[in-house]
N, C-alpha and C positions, 0 to 999 in steps of 0.2 A: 685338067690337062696341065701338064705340065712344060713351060715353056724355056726357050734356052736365053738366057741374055744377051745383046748383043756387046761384042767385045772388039777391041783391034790389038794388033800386036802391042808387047811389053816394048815399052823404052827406056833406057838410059835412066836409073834412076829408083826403077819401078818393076816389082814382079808380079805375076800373074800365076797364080796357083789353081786349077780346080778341081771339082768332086771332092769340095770342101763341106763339112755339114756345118748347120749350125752349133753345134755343141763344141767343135770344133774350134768356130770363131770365137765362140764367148770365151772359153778355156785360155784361145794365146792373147785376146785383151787381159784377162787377170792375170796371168804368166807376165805379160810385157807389161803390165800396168801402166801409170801417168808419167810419169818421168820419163820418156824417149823421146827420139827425134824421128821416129816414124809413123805414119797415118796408116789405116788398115781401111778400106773400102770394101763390103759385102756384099753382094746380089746374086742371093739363090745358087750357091755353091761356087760362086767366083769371087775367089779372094786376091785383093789388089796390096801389095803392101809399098810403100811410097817413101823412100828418103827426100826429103826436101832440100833444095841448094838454094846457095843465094841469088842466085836472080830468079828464084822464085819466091821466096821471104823478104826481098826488098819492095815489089810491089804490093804485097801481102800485107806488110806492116804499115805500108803507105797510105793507103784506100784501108784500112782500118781506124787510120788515126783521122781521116778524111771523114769516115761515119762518126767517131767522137766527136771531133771539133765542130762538125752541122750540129750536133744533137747539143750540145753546150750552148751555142749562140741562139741555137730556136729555141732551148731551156727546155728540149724534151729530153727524160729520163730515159736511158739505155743501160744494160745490163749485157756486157762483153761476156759473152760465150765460149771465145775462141774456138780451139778444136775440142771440145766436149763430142764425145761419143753419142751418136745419136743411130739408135737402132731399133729397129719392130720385128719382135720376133715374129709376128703373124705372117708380115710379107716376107720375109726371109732376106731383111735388108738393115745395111747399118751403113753409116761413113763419119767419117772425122774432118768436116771442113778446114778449108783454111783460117778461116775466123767465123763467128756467127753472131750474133744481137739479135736480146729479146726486147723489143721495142714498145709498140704497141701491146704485149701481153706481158710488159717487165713486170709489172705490180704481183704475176700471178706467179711470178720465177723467184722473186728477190727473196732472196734469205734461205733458199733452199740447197741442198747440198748435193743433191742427184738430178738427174733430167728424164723421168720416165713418159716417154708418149704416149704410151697407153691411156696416159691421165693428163698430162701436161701436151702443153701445144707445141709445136715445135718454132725452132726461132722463125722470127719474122724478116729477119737479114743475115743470107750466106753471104761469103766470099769466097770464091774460087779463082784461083793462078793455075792456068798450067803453060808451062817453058815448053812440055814436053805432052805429048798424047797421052791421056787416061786410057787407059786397059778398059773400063769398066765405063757405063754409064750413067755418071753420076748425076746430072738431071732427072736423070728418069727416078733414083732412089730419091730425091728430092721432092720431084712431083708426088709419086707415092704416101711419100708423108706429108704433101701440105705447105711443102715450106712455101711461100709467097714472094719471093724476091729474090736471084740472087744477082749478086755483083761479079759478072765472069772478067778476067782479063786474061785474053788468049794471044800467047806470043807480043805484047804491048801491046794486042786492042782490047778497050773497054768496054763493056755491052753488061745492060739493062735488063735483067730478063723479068718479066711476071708471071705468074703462074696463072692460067685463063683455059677453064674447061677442060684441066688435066695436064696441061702442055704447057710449055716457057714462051712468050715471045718479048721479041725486043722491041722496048722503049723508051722514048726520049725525055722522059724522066721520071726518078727515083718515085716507088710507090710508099717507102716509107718517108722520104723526106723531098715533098713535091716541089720543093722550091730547085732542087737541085739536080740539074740536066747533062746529063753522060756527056756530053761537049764539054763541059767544062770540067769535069774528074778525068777525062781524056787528054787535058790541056797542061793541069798539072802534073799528074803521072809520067807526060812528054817534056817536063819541066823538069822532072826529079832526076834526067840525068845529066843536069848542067848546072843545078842549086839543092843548096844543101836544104836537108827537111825542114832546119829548122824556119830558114827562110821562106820556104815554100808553103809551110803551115800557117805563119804569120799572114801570107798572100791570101791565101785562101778563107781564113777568118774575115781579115778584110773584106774579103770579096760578099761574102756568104752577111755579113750587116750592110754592105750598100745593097743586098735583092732584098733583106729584110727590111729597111728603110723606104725604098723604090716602093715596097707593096702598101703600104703604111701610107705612102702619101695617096 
């Protein structure tokens, strides 16, 4: 049976193509290759393609640089993804996150030069912005493949999602880094627009060795 995806109208930003195949997609990813400033989302003949602006690349980079600087002070190994292409031609589904981390299965990433999930796991940490409504259903292509976590911020809110029996729900703290509670990347994120990153990353280190300390005593 063949099923239709659900979609909502194109916004600002973003088009919405379909009775797309997949031969299709893969064609204009090698046509537009790596060097763009455009995201292409797939689901089963619904092609989404995405300019990004900057208020939507400022919280992006921010809550990126927030998963590096946790994963530095707890000295665990992360492996930046960003928007690597991540597609299955089986389920007829691809997208280019905002950023991604291969966390708990970096050891099994590092050194490699492609991402094929056929064989390879998919990352273990999305991040997703959206300013503006997705066409497309991009958790559902997530779930589909497994991914485990993502970092949503919709319109300046923050949300936790897990993946649990197929489906995302939200939670009040990070599954890849449990020390660290969507209250508090919600705090700084609402900080970032009165201080500049650099200070606000320095805050945040801070912060992130007195829970490490805290736990230790």
């Amino acid at each position: 049976m063949i099923t239709t995806p659900k979609t909502k109208p194109p916004t600002p930003g973003r088009v919405l193509l379909q009775n797309i195949t997949w031969e299709t997609y893969e064609r204009l990813l090698n046509e537009m290759g790596h060097q763009r400033n455009t995201r292409l989302n797939y689901d089963r003949g619904l092609l989404e393609i995405m300019t990004p602006l900057l208020e939507h690349e400022q919280p992006n980079r921010l809550l990126s640089r927030v998963a590096n600087a946790v994963a530095e002070e707890l000295d665990i190994e992360i492996l930046s993804a960003g928007s690597t292409t991540l597609k299955r031609p089986d389920l007829e589904k691809g997208s280019e996150p905002d950023s991604s981390f291969y966390i708990k299965n970096e050891s099994l990433i590092r050194g490699k030069r492609t991402i094929d999930l056929n064989t390879d796991p998919p990352p273990d940490l999305v991040i997703e912005v959206d300013v503006t409504s997705s066409s497309i259903d991009r958790e559902g292509i997530y779930a589909a493949m497994g991914v485990p976590e993502i970092w949503r911020c919709d319109r300046g809110e923050v949300k936790f999602l897990q993946l649990r029996s197929g489906n995302y729900v939200k939670t009040e703290h990070s599954l890849a880094f449990p020390v660290l509670p969507v209250t508090e990347v919600a705090k700084f994120l609402e900080q970032s627009q009165t201080v500049g990153e650099t200070t606000l990353l320095k805050a945040f280190r801070t912060w992130v060795r007195e829970q490490i300390q805290a736990e230790a005593q």
